[in-house]
C-alpha positions in Angstrom: -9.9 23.1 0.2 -7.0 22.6 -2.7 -4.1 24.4 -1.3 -1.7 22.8 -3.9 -2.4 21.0 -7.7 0.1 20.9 -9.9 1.4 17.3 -12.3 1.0 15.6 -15.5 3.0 12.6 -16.9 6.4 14.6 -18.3 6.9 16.5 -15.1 9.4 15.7 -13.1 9.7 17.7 -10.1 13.0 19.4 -8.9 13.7 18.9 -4.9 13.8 23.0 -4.7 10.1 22.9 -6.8 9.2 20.9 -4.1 10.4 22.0 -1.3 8.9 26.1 -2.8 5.6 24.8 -3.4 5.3 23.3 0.3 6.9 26.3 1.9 4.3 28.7 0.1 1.4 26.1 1.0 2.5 26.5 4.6 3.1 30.1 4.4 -0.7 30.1 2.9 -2.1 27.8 6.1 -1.0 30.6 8.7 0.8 29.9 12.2 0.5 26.6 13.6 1.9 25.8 16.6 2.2 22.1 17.1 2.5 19.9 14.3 2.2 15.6 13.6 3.0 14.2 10.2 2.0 10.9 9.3 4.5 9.8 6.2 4.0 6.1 4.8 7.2 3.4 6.5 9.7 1.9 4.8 7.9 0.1 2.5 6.6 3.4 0.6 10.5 4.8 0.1 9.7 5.8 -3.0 7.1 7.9 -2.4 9.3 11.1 -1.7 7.9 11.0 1.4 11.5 11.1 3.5 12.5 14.0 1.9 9.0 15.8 2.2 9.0 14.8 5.9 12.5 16.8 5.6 11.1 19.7 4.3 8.6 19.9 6.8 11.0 19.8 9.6 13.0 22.6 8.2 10.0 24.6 7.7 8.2 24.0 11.4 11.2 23.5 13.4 10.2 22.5 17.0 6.7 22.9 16.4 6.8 19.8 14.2 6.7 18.0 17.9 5.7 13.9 16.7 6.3 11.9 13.7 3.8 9.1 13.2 5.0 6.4 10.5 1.7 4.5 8.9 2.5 1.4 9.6 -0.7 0.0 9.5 0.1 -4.0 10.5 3.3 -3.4 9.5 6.7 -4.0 11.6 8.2 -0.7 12.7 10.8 1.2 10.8 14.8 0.1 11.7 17.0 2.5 13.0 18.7 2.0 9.5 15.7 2.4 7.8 14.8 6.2 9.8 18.1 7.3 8.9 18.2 6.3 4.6 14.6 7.3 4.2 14.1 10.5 6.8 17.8 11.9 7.3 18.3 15.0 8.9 15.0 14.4 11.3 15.8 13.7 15.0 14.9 10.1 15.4 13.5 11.7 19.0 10.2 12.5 16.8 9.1 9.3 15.7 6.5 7.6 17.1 5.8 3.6 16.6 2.2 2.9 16.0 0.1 -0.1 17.7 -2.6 -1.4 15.6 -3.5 -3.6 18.4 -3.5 -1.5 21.6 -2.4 1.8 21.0 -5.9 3.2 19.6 -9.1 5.2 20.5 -12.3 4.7 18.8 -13.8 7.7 17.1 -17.3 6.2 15.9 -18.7 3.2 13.9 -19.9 3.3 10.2 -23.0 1.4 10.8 -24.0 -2.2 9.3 -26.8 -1.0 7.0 -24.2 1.5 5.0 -21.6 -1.3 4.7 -23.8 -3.3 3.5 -25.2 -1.5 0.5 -21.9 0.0 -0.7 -20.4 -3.1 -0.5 -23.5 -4.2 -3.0 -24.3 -7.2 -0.1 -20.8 -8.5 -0.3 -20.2 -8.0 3.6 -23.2 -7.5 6.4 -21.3 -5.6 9.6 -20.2 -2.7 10.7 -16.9 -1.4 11.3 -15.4 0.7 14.0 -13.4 3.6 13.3 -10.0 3.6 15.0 -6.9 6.1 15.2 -3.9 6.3 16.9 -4.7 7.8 20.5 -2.4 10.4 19.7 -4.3 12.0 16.9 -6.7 12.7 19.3 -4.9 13.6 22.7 -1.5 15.8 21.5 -3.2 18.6 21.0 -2.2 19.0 17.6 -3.2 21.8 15.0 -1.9 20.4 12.3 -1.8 16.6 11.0 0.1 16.2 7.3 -0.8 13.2 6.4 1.9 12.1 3.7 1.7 9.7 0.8 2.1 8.0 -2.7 -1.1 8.0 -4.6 -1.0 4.6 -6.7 -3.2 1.5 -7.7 -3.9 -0.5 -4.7 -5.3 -4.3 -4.3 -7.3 -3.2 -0.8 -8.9 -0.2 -1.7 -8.5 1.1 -5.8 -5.9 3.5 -5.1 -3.7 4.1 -2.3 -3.6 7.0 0.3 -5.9 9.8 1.5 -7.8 9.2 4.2 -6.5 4.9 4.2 -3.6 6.7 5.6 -5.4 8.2 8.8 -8.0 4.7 9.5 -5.7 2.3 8.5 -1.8 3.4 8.6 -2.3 4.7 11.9 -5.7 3.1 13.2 -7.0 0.0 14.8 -6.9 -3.7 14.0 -10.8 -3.6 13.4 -10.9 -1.0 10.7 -7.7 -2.7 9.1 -9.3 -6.2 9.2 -12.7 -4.9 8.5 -12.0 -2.6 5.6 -9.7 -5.6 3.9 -12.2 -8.0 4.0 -15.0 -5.7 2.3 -12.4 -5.4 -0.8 -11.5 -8.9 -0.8 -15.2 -10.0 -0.6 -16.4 -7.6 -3.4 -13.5 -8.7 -5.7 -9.9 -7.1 -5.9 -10.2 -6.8 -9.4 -14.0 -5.1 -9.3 -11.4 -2.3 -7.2 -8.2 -2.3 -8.1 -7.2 1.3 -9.6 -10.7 2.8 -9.0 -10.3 5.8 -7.1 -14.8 5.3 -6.1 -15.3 2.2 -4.0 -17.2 0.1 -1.2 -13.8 0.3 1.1 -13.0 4.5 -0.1 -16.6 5.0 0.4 -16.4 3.5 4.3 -13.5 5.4 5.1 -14.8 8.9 3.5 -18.3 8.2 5.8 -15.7 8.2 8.7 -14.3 11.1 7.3 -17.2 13.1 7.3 -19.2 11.8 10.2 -16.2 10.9 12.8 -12.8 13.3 12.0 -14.1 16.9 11.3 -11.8 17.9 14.2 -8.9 16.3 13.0 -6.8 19.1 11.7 -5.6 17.0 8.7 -4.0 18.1 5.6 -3.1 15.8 3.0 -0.1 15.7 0.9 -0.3 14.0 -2.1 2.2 12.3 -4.6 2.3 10.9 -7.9 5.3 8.7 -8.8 6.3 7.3 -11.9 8.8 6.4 -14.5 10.9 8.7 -16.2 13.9 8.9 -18.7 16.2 9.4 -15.6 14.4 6.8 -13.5 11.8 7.4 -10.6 9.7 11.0 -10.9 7.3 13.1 -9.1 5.1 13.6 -12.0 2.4 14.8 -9.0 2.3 17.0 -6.1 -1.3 17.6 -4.8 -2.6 19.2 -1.2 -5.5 19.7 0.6 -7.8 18.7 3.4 -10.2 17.3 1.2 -10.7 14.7 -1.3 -9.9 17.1 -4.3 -6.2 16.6 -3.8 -6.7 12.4 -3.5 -9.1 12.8 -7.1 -6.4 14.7 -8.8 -3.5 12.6 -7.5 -5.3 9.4 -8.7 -6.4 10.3 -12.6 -2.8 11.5 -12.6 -1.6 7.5 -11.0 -3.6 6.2 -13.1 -1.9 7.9 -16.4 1.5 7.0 -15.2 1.0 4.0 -13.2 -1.4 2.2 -14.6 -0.1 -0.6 -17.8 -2.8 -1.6 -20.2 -1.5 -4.1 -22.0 -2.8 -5.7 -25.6 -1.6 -9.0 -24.6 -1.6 -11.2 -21.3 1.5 -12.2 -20.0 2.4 -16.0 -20.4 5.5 -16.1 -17.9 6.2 -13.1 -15.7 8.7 -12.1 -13.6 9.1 -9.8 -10.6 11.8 -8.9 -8.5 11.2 -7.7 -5.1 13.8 -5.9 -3.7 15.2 -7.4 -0.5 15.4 -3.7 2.0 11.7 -3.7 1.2 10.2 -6.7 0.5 10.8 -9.0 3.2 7.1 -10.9 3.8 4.8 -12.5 1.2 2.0 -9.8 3.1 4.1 -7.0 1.1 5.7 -9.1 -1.7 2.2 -10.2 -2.7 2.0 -7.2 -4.5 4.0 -9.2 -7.4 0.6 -11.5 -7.1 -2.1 -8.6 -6.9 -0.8 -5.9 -9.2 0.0 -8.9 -12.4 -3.2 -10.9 -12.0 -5.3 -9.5 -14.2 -2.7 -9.1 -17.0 -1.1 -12.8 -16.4 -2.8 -15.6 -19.0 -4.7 -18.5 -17.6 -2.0 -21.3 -17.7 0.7 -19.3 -16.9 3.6 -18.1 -14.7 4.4 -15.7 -12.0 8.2 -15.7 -11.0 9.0 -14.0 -7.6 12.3 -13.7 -7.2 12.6 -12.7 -3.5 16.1 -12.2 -2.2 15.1 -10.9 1.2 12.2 -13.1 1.7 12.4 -14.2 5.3 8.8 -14.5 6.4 4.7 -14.2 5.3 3.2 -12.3 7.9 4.5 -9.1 9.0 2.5 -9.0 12.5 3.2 -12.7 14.5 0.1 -13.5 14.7 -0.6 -13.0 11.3 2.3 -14.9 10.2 1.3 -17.8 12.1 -2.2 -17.5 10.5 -0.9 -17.7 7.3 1.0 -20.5 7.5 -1.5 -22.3 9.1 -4.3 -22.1 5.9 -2.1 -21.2 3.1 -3.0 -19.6 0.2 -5.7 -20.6 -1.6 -8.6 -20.2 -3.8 -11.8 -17.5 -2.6 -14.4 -19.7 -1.7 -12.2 -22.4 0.3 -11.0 -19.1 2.2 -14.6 -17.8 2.5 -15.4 -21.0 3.9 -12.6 -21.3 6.4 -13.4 -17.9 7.8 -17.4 -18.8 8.8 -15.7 -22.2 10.2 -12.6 -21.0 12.2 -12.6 -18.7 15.1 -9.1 -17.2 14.1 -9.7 -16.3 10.9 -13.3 -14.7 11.9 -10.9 -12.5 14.2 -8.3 -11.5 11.7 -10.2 -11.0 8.7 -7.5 -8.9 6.9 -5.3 -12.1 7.0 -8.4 -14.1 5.6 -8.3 -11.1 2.7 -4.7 -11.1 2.2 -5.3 -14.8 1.9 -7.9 -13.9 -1.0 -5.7 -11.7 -2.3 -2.4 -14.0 -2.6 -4.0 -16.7 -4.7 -4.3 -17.0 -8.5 -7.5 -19.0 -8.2 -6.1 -22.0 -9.8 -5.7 -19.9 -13.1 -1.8 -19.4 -13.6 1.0 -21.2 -11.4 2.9 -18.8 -8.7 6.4 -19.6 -8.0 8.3 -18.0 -5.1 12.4 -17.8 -5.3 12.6 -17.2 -1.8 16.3 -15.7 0.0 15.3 -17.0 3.4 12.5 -19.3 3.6 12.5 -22.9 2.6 11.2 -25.3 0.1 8.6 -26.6 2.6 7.4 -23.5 4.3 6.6 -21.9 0.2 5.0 -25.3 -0.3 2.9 -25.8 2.5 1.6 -21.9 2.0 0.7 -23.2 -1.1 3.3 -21.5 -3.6 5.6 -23.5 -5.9 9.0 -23.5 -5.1 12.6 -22.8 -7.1 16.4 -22.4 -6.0 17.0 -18.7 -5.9 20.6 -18.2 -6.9 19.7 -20.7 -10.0 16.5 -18.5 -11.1 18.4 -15.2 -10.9 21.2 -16.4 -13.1 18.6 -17.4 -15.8 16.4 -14.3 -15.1 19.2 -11.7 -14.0 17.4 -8.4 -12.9 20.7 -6.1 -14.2 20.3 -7.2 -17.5 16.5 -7.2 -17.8 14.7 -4.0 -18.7 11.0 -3.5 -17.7 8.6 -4.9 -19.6 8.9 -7.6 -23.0 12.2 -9.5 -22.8 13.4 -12.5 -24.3 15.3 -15.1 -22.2 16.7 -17.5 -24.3 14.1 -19.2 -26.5 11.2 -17.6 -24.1 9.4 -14.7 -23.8 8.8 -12.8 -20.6 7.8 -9.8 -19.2 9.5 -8.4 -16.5 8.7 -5.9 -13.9 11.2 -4.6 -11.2 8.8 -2.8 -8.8 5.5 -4.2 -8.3 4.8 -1.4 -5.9 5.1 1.2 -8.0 2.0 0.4 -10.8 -0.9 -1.9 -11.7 -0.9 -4.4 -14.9 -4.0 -5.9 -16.9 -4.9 -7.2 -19.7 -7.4 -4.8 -21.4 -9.9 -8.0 -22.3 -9.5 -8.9 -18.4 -9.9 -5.1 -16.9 
């Protein structure tokens, strides 16, 4: 059921529209009595999600018992971090999610569907895994909270990736990544119909019928002012996800007529911290970046690649490469085979020997970029020849060079229309 639709490209929602059209939604829904919401970490501040999870906890009062961060593989949220993005919300709510131990299983999509949506790419099946609490606090409401966007695992972020992935198991999260890296990030990338969405809406309809979730669905983008709602979509189906996504993909989505010989991307250093997040500079340009040319990361709070331990050790290990040396290194290697959404982030990270990536890291060294297999250039040098408060988003020129620069790689998806 659509409970809430309502965005288009100009709007910019008002915090008191907001904060109207969720009280009336709730006011629609009837009396709940205990209630978990599930907003996106840190690394989705943007998504209005803090301030929605506000709203709620105005509205419900002390029967919004649990709040359940989707940190998927994530590290969990600072105490800093709760208080700038969620203020006003007793940090005595949150919850920290354990993708490794902290999960139940609630059914398996089987090997033979895998298989044929993935069109052969993949041949298993994969268990379907959410937090324990989902399942044992008695909950009659879940709002399930998030930015609808392009996204390099699964076409377009959100719905029901932040239910089986934010807050599920490590075999669903390595499991799902690997299908998308396997049948080609760019064969998915701001498609809101895919292998991975079709795998997680059979676990929707065959495994979480009594999961009382609602979605909550927003559209970001950019405005004259600067960030925007443009979206606000609800329901507890995929109607609100369908909606939310043509909308992304009006407002978040740059076709461009030419590819990009040199970019540049800055990744802001309170939310970009690990190449596994600050890849997005990688995924969300490759299909718009020329063969031959340049990606520029310029990654002030850069301090490490993997976000879990053991998936930082992993990385740094293989390095990032092209698909088939990776494909090969997973059959042959018993870690890899175990952690196959490092193996896909591996996929992911790489260029495939088409254009040169070159990381301008705050806190890692020459050798550790190097040896992960990224080129390497002095920080403080590259931001005083590309200075992020005097480029604007998009075409600049740079002294005799052309570039185009993006500030938030999170927040949209670039191609090249020959390349989409």
């Amino acid at each position: 059921m659509l409970y809430y639709s309502q965005g288009n490209k100009e709007k910019a929602f008002t915090a008191d529209e907001i904060k109207k059209a969720l009280f009336e939604t709730f006011d629609k829904m009837g009396e709940r009595k205990k209630v978990l919401v599930i907003p996106p970490d840190f690394t989705r501040f943007h998504s209005r999600a803090g301030e929605l999870t506000r709203y709620m906890y105005e509205y419900f009062g002390e029967r919004l018992t649990d709040v359940m961060p989707a940190l998927g593989t994530h590290v969990a949220m600072t105490d800093g971090e709760l208080e700038k993005m969620f203020a006003g919300v007793p940090k005595s709510l949150f919850r920290v999610h354990n993708w490794r131990n902290d999960v139940v299983n609630i059914g398996t999509v089987p090997a033979e569907f895998v298989r044929e949506v993935s069109e052969g790419a993949v041949d298993y099946d994969v268990p379907i895994q959410v937090n324990r609490l989902l399942k044992e606090g008695g909950f009659d409401l879940i709002l399930s909270v998030g930015q609808v966007v392009p996204h390099e695992v699964i076409g377009m972020a959100n719905y029901n990736k932040n239910v089986f992935v934010g807050v599920g198991g490590a075999e669903c999260i390595n499991k799902s990544h690997f299908i998308g890296a396997a049948y080609g990030m760019e064969r998915i990338m701001g498609r809101a119909s895919n292998p991975v969405r079709k795998v997680l809406n059979y676990a929707s309809e065959h495994f979480a019928k009594d999961l009382p979730v609602v979605y909550i669905q927003t559209v970001i983008s950019e405005g004259a002012n600067g960030l925007q709602m443009s979206g606000l979509y609800i329901g507890d189906d995929a109607e609100c996800f369908e909606q939310a996504a043509a909308l992304s993909l009006e407002t978040n989505f740059r076709m461009l007529d030419r590819e990009m010989k040199k970019a540049v991307v800055y990744l802001d250093p309170e939310e970009f911290r690990s190449t596994w997040l600050g890849n997005k500079s990688i995924y969300r340009t490759r299909m718009a970046i020329a063969d031959g040319g340049e990606l520029i990361v310029l990654a002030p709070g850069l301090s490490r690649f993997g976000e879990d331990d053991t998936n930082d050790l992993i990385i740094r290990k293989y390095g990032y490469t092209n698909t088939p040396q990776i494909l090969q290194w997973t059959k042959e290697n018993d870690d890899l085979k175990s952690n196959l959404g490092v193996a896909a982030h591996l996929i992911h990270g790489s260029s495939e020997g088409r254009f040169r990536i070159t990381y301008c890291p705050g806190r890692l060294s020459r050798e550790e970029i190097e040896r992960a297999g990224f080129r390497y250039a002095d920080l403080p040098e590259m931001l005083e020849k590309y200075d992020p408060a005097t480029l604007k988003d998009g075409w600049n020129t740079v002294g005799d060079e052309e570039i185009y620069y993006i500030s938030n790689p999170a927040l949209g998806l670039w191609a090249y229309k020959e390349r989409f």
